[in-house]
N, C-alpha and C positions, 0 to 999 in steps of 0.2 A: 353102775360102774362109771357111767360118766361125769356124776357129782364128785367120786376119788378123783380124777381124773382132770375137775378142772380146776385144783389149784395150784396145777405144776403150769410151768414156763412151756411154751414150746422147743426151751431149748431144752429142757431137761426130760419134755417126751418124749420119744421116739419109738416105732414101730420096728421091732428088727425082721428081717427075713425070716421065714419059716420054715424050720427046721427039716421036716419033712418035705417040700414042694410046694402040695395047695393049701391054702390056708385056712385056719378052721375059723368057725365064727367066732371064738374068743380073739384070733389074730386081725380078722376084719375086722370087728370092734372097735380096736384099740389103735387100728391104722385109721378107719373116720372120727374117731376121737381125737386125735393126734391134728391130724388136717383141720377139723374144725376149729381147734385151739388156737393154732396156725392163722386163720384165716380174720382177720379184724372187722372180717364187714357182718360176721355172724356172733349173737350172744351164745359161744358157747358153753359159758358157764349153766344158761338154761334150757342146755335142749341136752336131752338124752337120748342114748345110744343102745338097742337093742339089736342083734342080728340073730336071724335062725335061717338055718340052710341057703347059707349067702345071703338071705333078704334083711335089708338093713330099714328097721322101723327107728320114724325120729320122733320126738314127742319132747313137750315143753312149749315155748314159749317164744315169741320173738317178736319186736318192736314195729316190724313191716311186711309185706309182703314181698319186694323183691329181697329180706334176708329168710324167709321161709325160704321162695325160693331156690337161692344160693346155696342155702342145707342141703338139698336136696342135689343140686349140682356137683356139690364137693364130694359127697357122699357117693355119687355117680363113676366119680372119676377116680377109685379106689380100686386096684384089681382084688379079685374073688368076687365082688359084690355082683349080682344078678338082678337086681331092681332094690327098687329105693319106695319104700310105703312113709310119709308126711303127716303125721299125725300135730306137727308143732299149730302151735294156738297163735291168731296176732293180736297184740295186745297194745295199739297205737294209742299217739296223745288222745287224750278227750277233745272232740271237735264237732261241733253241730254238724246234721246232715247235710244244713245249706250252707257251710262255710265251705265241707268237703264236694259238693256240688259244683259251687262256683269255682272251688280251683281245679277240679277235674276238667272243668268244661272251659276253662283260660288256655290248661296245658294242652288240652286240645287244640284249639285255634294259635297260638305261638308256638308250635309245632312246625316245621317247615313243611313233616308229610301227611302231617294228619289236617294240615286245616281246612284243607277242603273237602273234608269227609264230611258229610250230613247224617249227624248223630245228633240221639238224643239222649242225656245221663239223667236216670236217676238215679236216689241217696236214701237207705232207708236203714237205721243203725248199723252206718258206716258200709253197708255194703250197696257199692256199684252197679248199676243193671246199664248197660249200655246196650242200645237197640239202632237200627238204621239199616241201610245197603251200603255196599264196595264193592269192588272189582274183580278183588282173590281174596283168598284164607290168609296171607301171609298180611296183609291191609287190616283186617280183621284181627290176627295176633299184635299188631304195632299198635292198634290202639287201644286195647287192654294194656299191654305194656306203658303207652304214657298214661293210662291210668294209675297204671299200681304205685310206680313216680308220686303219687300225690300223699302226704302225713292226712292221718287218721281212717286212710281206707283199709277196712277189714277183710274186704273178699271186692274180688270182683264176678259176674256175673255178665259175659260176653255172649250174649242172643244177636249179637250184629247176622246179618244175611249177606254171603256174598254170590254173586250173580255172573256167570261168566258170558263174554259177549256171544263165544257161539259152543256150540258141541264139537265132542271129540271122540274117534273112535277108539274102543280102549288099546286096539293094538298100538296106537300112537303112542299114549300115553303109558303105556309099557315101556315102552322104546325108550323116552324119554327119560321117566325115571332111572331107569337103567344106568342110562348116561351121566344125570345130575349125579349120582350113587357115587358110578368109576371116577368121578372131575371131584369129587369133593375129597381134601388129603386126609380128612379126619375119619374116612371111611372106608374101610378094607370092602368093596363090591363083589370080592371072589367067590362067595362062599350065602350071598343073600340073594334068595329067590324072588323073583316082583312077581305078581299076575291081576289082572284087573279085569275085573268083570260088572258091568254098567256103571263105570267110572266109579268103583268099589277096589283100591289097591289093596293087595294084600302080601306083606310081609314076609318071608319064610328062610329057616337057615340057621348062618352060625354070624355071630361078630363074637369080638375079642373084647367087651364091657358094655355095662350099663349105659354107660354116654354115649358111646358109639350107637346103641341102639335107639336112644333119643335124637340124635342126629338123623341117622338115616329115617326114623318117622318122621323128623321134619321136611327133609328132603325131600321125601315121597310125595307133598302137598305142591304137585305140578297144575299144570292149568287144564280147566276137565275135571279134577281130582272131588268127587263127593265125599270119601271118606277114606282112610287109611285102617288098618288094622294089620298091628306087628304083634301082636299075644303069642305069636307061633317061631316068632325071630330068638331062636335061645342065646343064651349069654354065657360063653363058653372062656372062664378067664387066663386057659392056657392055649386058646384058640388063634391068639394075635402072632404066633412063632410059628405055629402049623401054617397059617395063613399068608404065610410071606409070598411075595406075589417070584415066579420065577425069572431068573436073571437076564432070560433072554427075551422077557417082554419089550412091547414096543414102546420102543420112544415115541412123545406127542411130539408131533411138528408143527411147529410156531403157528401156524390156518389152526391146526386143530387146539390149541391154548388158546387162540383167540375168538375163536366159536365157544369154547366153554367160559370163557372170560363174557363173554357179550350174553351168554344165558345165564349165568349170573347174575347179572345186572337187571336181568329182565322180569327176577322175582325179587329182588328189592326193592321195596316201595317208597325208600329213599334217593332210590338213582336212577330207576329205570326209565322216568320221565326227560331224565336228561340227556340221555343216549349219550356219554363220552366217548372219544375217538379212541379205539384200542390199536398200539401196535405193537407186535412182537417179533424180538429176534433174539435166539437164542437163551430162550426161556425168560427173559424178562422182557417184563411186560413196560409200556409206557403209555400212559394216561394224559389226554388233554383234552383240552374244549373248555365250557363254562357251565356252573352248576348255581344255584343261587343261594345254597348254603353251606355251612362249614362240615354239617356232620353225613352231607349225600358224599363231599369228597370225602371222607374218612371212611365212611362204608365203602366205599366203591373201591379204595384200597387195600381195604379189610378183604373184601369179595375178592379180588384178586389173586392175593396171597391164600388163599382158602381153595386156588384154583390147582388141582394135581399139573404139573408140568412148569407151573412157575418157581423159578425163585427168588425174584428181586422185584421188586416193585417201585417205580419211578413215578411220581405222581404231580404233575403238573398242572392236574385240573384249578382254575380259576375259579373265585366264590366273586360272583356279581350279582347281586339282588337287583330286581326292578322296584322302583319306588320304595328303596331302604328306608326304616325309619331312621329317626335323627338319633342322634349317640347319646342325646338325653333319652330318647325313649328307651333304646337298646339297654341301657343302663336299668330306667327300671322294668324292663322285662327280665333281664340277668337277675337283677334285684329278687325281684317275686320268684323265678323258678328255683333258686337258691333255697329261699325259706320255707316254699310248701315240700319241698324233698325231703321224706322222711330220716335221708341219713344226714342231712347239711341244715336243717332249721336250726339246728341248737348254737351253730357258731353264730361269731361277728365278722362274717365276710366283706374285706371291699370292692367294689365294681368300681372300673371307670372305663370310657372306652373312648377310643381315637382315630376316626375315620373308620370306624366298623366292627377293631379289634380292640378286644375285648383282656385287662390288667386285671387278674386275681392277686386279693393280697390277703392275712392273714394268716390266723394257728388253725389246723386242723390235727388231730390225733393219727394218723394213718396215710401211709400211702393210696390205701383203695380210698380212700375220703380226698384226698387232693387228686386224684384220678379219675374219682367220681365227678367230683365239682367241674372238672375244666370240660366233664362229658356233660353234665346238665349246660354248661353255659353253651356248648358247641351246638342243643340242640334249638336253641332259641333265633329265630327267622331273624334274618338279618346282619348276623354277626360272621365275619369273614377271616378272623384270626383270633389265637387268645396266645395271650403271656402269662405262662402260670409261675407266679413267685409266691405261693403260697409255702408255709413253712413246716414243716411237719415234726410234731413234738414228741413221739414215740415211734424213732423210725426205726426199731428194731422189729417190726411188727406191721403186717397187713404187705407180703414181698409177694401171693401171692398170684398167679396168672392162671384163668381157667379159661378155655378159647370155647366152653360151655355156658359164658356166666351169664349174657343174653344176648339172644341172636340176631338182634340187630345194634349191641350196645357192648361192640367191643372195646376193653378198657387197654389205655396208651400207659403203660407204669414208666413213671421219673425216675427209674432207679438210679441210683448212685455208682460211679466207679467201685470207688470201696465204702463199707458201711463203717463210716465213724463212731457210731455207737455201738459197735458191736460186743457183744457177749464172748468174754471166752472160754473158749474150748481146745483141748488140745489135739495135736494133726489126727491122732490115729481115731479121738473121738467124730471128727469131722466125716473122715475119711469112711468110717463104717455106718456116719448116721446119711450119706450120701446113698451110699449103696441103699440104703433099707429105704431111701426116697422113689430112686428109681426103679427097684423092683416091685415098691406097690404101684408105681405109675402104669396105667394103661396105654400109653404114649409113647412110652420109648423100651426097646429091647433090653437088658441090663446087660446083656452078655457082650454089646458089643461096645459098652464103654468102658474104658480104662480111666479111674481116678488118682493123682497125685496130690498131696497136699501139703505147702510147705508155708508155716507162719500164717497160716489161716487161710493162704488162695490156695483155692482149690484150681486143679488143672486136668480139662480133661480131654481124651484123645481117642480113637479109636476113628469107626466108619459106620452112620448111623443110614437109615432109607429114604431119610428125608429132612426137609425144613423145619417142617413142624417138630418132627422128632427130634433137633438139632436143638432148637428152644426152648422145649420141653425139658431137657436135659439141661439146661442151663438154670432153667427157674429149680430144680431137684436139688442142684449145688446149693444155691441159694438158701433153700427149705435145712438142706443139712447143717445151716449152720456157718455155712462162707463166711471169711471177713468180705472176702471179693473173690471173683469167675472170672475164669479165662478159659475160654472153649475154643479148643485146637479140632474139634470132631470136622471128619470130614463126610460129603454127603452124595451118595452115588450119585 
């Protein structure tokens, strides 16, 4: 099905709502087919599409392993779907083990958080074995992840140990999970049971999607935490409307946003060494102090906005390295992490940089590739700003936003007022492929938004439950087809 399937446009497929309520796996199908088409950081033309009883198998083929991945993410964030089985192949340039070696073990050390980790990488037909100690699991997952960052690696193999400085009793770390759960917006906590037994969490309940239940099992990796097991967390895709939390719950007060803001920080292993100054009044948050690189501030913003009870975010934190290299080095560090990145070797990028910050120039095919790029240059030690004027030569394509796509590697999209390239369509087609966006989304309620659309903007209005679900509905517009969005929604 998905070989028909991928020589349509994203604008000419669309998933409509289903007829009946739940959707059947022909409807699943053809809604993660739809997305992945959608999606320009995935070869969807090579991965197919199978679902049976909600469970969505991918299979085919794909150039890296963060767009395996991503298949898998996108595919996540589909309602009806109940797990996601990854059967896609990677199929990277040809590259000796010790060329993939040596740039594994660079993006390590010009890492701003991994380079003090004492690891050891090997390379053996392309697949990765990374061994050492750290501090927590989440230390552990980030340096797999700037692993996978590197062209020609096949698999990675994370046997890292990490070691916590003391024990925990599990009633703590019940507690705590708990907490992390309710503080996180992507996560409905109503309805998900924790219980730990010799620092063994175990998972149980209902959420409203696949993604959501990959969230909440990341979350659950608190400190103390030996293992996680969510096999018992079902995935209930009309669950997320039962679950609405009631009207008269409590409001978080500004101490209590700023306690979940500051343990946030605390399992990021991009920020928490820096402890920024948090203060809050009246749900938003403000960020200051000094960090020594570009991408701990962007996380720590990231984290914030991820924090239930926030909704603005002001971020003043300062990028001052000690002993920065010099802007010829910063260059060819930029330089190098540019060309080993599976999704950015191919171009002819320029670097220059000027007291720290960092000028992108050149063609890239996509938004997530000029998104990407200005994310690889953020992650390189040293560099304290970037100016992305990079140009994008198929910008009808790659608009979209997954707050799933990696957990420490949120993407900033340059979206455009209106899209000058756009495709068109006419209102009423816009208007119905809108709706069929936001009722696959697991993200936003449909019922509570109201669509208009006049000359290609779309306008939408209503009363949504949250931030996230405010943006989520914006990026839906978009998917359906927008020339340009304007989001009137308001948010209790």
């Amino acid at each position: 099905m998905a070989l028909a399937l991928a020589v349509l446009t994203p604008i000419q497929l669309q998933s409509a709502e289903p007829a009946g309520g739940k959707p059947t796996d022909t409807e699943i199908n053809v809604a993660v087919d739809n997305d992945l088409l959608f999606d320009s950081s995935v070869p969807s033309n090579e991965i197919d599409v199978m679902t049976a009883e909600g469970i969505v198998i991918l299979s085919g083929s794909a150039p890296n392993i963060l767009a395996k991945e991503r298949a898998t993410t996108i595919a996540e964030a589909v309602k009806g779907v109940r797990a996601v089985v990854n059967n896609i192949t990677v199929t990277p340039v040809m590259r000796s083990d010790e060329e993939v070696r040596k740039d594994v073990e660079n993006a390590l050390l010009t890492d701003p958080a991994t380079d003090s980790y004492e690891l050891k990488t090997e390379v053996k037909n392309g697949v990765v074995t990374l061994t050492g100690t750290v501090d927590s699991y989440q230390e552990k997952q980030l340096s797999a992840t700037v692993a996978k960052g590197v062209k020609g690696v096949k698999a990675v193999k994370n046997d890292i140990i990490f070691v916590y400085k003391s024990e925990r009793p599990d009633s703590e770390i019940a507690a705590e999970v708990r907490e992390i759960l309710k503080n996180d917006i992507w996560v409905d906590a109503l309805f998900i049971i924790t219980s730990v037994k010799d620092g063994k969490v175990t998972l149980t309940g209902t959420v409203g999607s696949a993604a959501e239940k990959t969230r909440a099992t990341s979350d659950a990796w608190t400190a103390g935490v030996e293992a996680v097991n969510a096999e018992e967390l079902k995935v209930e895709p009309w669950a997320k409307d039962k679950m609405k939390k009631p009207n008269n719950v409590d409001i978080k007060s500004d101490d209590e946003i700023k306690k979940a803001v500051k343990d946030a920080f605390l399992y990021d292993p991009r920020v928490f060494s820096f402890n920024p100054d948090i203060s809050v009044s009246g749900g938003i948050v403000t960020l200051t102090g000094i960090v020594d690189n570009l991408k701990a501030k962007r996380a720590a913003e990231q984290d914030a906005k991820n924090t239930a009870g926030v909704w603005r975010v002001k971020n003043y934190l300062r990028v001052r390295g000690e002993n920065p290299p010099s802007d010829d080095k910063l260059v060819e560090n930029v330089q190098d992490a540019l060309k080993r990145d599976p999704y950015l070797e191919r171009y002819q990028l320029g670097v220059s940089v000027l007291n720290g910050a960092v000028y992108l120039t050149g063609i890239v095919d996509s938004y997530f590739d000029k998104t990407h790029a200005e994310d690889v240059a953020s992650r390189v030690n040293g560099i304290t700003d970037i100016h992305n004027s990079l140009i994008v030569s198929f910008p009808a394509y790659g608009y979209y936003f997954w707050p799933y796509s990696y957990h420490y590697e949120p993407y900033y999209y340059n979206r455009p007022a209106v899209d000058l390239n756009w495709t068109y369509k006419n209102d009423a087609e816009i208007q119905s492929d809108i709706g069929s966006q936001l009722f696959w989304s697991p993200f936003v309620d449909r019922d509570q938004v109201n669509i208009t659309v006049n000359n290609g903007v779309a306008t939408l209005t209503g009363t949504v439950d949250s931030w996230n679900e405010y943006n989520a509905a914006t990026e839906n517009a978009w998917q359906g087809g927008a020339r340009s969005v304007i989001n009137k929604l308001k948010v209790k």
